[in-house]
PLY file of the C-alpha trace (Angstrom):
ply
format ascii 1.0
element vertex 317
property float x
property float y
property float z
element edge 316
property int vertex1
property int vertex2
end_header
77.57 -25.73 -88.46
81.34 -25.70 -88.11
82.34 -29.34 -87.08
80.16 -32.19 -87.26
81.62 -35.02 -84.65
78.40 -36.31 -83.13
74.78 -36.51 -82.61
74.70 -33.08 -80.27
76.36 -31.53 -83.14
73.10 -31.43 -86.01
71.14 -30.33 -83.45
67.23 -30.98 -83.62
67.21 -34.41 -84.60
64.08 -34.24 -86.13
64.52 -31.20 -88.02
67.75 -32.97 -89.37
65.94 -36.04 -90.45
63.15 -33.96 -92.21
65.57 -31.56 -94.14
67.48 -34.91 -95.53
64.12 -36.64 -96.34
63.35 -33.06 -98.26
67.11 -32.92 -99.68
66.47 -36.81 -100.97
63.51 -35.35 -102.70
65.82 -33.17 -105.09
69.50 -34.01 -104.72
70.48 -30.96 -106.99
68.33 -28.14 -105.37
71.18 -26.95 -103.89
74.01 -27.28 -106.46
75.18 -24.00 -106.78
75.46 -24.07 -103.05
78.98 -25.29 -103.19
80.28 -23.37 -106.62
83.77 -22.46 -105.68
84.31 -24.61 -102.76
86.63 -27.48 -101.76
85.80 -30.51 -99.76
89.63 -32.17 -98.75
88.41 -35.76 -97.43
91.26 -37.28 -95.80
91.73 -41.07 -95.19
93.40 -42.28 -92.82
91.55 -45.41 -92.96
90.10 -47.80 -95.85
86.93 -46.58 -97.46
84.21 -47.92 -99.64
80.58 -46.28 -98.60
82.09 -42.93 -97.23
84.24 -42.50 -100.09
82.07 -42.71 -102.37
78.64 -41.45 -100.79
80.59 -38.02 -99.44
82.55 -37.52 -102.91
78.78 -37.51 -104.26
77.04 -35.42 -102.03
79.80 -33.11 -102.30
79.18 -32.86 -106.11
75.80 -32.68 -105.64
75.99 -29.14 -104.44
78.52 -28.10 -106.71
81.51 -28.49 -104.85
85.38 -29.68 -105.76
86.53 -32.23 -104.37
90.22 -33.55 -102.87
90.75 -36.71 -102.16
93.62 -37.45 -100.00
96.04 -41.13 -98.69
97.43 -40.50 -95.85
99.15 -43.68 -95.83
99.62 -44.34 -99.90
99.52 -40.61 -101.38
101.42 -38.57 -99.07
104.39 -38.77 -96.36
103.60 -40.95 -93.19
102.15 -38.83 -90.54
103.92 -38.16 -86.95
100.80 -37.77 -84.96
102.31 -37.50 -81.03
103.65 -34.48 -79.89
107.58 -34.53 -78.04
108.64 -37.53 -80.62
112.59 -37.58 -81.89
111.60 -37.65 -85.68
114.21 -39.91 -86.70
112.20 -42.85 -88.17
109.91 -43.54 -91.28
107.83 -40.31 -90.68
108.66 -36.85 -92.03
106.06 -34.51 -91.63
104.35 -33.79 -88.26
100.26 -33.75 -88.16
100.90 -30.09 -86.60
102.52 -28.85 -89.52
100.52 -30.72 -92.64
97.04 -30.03 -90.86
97.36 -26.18 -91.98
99.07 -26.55 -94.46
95.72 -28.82 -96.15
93.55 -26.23 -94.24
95.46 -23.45 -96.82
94.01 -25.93 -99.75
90.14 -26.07 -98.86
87.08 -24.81 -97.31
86.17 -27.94 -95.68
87.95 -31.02 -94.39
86.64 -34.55 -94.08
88.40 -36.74 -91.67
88.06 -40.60 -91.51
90.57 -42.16 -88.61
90.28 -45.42 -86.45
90.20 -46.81 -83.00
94.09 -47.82 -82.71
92.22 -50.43 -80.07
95.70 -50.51 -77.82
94.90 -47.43 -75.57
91.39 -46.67 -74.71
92.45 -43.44 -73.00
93.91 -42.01 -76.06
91.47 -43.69 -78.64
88.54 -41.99 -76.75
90.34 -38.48 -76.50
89.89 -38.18 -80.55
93.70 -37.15 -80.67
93.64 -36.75 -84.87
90.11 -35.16 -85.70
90.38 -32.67 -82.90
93.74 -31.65 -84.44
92.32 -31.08 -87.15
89.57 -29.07 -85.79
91.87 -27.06 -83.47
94.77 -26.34 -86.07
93.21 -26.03 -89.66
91.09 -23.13 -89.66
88.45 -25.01 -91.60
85.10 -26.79 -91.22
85.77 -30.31 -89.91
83.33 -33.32 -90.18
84.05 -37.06 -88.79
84.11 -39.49 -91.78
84.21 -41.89 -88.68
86.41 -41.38 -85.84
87.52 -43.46 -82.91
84.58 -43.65 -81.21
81.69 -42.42 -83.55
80.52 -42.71 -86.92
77.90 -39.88 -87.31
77.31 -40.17 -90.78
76.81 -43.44 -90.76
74.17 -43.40 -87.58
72.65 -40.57 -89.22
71.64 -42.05 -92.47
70.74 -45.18 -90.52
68.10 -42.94 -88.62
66.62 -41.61 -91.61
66.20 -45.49 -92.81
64.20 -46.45 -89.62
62.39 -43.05 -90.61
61.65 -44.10 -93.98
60.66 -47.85 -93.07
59.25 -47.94 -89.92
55.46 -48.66 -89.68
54.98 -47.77 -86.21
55.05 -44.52 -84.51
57.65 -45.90 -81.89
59.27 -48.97 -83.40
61.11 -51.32 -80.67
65.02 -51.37 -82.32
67.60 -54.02 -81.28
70.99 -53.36 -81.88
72.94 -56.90 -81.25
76.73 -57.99 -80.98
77.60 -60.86 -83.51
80.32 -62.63 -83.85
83.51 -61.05 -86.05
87.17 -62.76 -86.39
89.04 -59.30 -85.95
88.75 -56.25 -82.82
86.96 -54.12 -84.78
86.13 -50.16 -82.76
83.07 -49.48 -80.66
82.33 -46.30 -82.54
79.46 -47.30 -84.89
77.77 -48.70 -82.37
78.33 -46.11 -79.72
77.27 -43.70 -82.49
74.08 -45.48 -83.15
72.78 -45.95 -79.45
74.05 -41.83 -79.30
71.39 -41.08 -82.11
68.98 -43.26 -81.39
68.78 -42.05 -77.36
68.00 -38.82 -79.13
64.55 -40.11 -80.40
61.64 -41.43 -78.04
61.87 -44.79 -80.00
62.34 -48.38 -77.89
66.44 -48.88 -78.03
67.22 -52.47 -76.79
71.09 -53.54 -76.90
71.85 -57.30 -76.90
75.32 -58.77 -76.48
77.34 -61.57 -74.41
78.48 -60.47 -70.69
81.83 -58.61 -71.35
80.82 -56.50 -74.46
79.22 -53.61 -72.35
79.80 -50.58 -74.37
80.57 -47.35 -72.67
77.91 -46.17 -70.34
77.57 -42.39 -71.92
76.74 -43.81 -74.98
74.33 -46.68 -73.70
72.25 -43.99 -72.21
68.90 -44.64 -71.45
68.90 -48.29 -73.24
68.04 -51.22 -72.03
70.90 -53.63 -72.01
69.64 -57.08 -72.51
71.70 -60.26 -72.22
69.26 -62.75 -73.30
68.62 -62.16 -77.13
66.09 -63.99 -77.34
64.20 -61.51 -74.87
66.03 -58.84 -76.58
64.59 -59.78 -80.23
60.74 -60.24 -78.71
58.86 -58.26 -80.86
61.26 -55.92 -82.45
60.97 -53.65 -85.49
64.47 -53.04 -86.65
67.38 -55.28 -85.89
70.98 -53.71 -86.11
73.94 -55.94 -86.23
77.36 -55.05 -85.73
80.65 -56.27 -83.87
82.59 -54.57 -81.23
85.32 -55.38 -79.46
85.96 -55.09 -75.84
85.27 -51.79 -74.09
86.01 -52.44 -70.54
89.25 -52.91 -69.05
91.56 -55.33 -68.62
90.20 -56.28 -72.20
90.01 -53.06 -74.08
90.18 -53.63 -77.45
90.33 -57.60 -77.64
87.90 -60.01 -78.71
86.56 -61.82 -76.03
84.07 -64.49 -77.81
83.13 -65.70 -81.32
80.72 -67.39 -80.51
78.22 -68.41 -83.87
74.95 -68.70 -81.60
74.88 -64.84 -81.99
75.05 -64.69 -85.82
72.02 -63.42 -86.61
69.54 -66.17 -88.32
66.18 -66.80 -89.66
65.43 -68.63 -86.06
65.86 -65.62 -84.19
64.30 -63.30 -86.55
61.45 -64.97 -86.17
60.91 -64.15 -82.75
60.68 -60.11 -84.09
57.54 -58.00 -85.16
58.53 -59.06 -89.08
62.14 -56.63 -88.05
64.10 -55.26 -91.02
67.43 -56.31 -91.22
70.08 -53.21 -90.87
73.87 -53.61 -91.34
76.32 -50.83 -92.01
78.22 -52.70 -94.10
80.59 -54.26 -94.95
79.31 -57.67 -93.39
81.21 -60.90 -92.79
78.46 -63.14 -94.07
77.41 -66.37 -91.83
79.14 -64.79 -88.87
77.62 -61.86 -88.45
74.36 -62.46 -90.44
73.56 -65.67 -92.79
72.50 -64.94 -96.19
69.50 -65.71 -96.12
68.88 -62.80 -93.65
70.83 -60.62 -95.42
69.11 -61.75 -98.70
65.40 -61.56 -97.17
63.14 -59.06 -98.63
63.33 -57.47 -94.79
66.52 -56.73 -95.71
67.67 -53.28 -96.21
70.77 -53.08 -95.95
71.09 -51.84 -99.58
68.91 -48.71 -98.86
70.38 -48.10 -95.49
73.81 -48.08 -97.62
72.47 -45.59 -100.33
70.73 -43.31 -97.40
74.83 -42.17 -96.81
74.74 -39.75 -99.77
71.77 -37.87 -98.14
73.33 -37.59 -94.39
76.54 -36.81 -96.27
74.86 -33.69 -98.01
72.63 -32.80 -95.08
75.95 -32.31 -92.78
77.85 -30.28 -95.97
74.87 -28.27 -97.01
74.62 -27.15 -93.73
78.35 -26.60 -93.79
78.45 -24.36 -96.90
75.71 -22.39 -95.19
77.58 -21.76 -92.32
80.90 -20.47 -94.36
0 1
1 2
2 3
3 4
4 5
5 6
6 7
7 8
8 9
9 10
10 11
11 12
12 13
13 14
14 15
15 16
16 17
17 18
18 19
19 20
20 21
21 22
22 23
23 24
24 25
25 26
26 27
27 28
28 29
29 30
30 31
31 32
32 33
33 34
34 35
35 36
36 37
37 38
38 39
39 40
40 41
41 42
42 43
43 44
44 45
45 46
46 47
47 48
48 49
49 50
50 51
51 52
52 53
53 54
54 55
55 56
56 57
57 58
58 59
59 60
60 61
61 62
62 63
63 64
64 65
65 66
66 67
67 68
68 69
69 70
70 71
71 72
72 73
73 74
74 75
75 76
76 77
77 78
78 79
79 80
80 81
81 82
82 83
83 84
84 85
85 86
86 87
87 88
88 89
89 90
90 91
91 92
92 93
93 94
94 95
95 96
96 97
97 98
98 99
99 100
100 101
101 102
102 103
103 104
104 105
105 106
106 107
107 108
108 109
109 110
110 111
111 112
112 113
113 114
114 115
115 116
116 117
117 118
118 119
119 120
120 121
121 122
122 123
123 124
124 125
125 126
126 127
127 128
128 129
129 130
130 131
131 132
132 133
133 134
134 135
135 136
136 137
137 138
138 139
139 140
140 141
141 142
142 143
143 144
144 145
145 146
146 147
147 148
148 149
149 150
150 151
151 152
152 153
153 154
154 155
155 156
156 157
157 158
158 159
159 160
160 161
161 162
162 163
163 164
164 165
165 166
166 167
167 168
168 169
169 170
170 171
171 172
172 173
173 174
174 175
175 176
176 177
177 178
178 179
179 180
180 181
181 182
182 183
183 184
184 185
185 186
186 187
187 188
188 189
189 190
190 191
191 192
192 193
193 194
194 195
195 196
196 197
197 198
198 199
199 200
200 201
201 202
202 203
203 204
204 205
205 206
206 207
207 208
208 209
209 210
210 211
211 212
212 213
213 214
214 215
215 216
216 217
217 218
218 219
219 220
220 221
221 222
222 223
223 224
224 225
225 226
226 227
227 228
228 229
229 230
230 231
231 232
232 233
233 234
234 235
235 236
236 237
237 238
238 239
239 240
240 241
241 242
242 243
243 244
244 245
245 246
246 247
247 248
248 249
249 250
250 251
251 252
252 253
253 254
254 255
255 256
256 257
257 258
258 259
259 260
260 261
261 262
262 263
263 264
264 265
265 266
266 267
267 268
268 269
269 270
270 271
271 272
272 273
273 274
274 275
275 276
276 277
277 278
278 279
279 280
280 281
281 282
282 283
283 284
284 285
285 286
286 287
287 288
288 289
289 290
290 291
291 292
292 293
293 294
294 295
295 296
296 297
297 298
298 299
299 300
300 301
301 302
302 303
303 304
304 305
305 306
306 307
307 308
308 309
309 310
310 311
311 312
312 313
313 314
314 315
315 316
């Protein structure tokens, strides 16, 4: 596997889910896998979970590992071609992308939605740089419009909790005082079209993601319908997708913070957040705090997609 960027790219989705389930088994089977080999994980973007969960699974099969600020430990970043260079940015993306490729076997790259041009945002300007011009292995740390790692070890959760063959799953919009991107939801309707399991998606009118990642879900407007009976319920903000409000946040309103009311509607759901969570906007705490909760597992599950994607990686080299 040579880039990692979405849910087309691990292939067989059940395959993938069973080798991580096997690789969670034994963490170090595979430690030697990586002996000689640099990971560069570049951050363009704040980090807590991917950080730390790829770092690990990196070590976990042996490998170094580089951690790289673009915007604290290096020189600010030009990242648009044809721009006079005479401001507060020295190097040019074209020329420090090979440059890190020279450095490392594999690069990591972790970039956001800038939320201002949907045109450009959903292009994927700076990780397909950095697939097209360093000469390496590139995975998405979370990109613009996806966050496969994250969606990943989410699906191995539902895989590991689920007590039904074909658990109904609600992923719902709740309430968030910043535009935050589409892409971990758009990521997690991606993966979870991939499976035969129920996907329901549950927001206000005017938070309609975009259509090739909604797939063959049901959109629902009425979350009360939309929580009947569900397994798993995913929460998670998104701004605007649709024009003229790309971007912006359109509504805040607290009836869709996810509650102990409206969980009661579900089969007995688990909880599933990808963290971090604004709590008693998007969930209260005594969801978040329930025993259905597993938001702490779902969190943990990151290593294991992490190591899945860079085993596979290594093997590929």
């Amino acid at each position: 596997m040579k880039k990692f960027t979405c849910a087309a790219d691990i292939g067989d989705i059940r395959k993938a889910v069973d080798e991580a389930i096997e690789i969670k088994k034994n963490r170090f089977a595979f430690d030697s896998l990586g002996r000689h080999k640099t990971l560069l994980m570049i951050f363009f973007n704040s980090s807590l979970r991917t950080r730390l969960s790829t770092q690990k699974a990196a070590m976990n099969l042996g490998m170094n590992v580089i951690v790289l600020d673009v915007n604290q430990g290096a020189w600010k970043l030009e990242t648009e071609r044809g721009v006079i260079m005479d401001g507060d940015k020295p190097e040019h993306l074209l020329e420090a992308i090979p440059v890190m490729g020279c450095y490392c076997d594999i690069i990591g790259v972790r970039s956001f939605a800038g939320l201002k041009d949907k045109a450009e945002d959903y292009e994927e300007r700076i990780i397909e740089q950095f697939i097209k011009y360093s000469g390496r292995s590139v995975f998405s740390m979370e990109a613009a419009t996806r966050h496969p790692l994250q969606s990943f070890a989410d699906l191995i959760t539902i895989e590991e909790f689920k007590t039904v063959e074909r658990p109904k799953i609600v992923m719902t919009w709740a309430p968030h005082p910043r535009a935050l991107p589409q892409a971990v939801p758009n990521s997690f309707a991606e993966w979870i079209n991939r499976t035969d399991y129920e996907l329901v998606i549950t927001h206000p009118e005017g938070y309609e993601l975009d259509p090739q990642f909604v797939g063959r879900a049901k959109v629902e407007y009425d979350r009360e319908k939309a929580f009947d009976g569900a397994h798993f319920v995913y929460a998670k903000n998104w701004s605007a997708y649709a024009d003229p409000n790309y971007g912006k946040v359109i509504s805040t309103d607290r009836k869709w913070t996810v509650d102990s009311d409206i969980m009661k509607l579900t089969d007995n759901a688990r909880f599933m957040h990808c963290l971090p969570v604004r709590r008693n906007m998007i969930v209260t705490d005594e969801v978040i705090e329930s025993e259905r909760s597993i938001v702490i597992p779902e969190a943990a599950n990151r290593e294991i997609s992490a190591q899945t994607v860079l085993k596979r990686m290594l093997e590929s080299l």
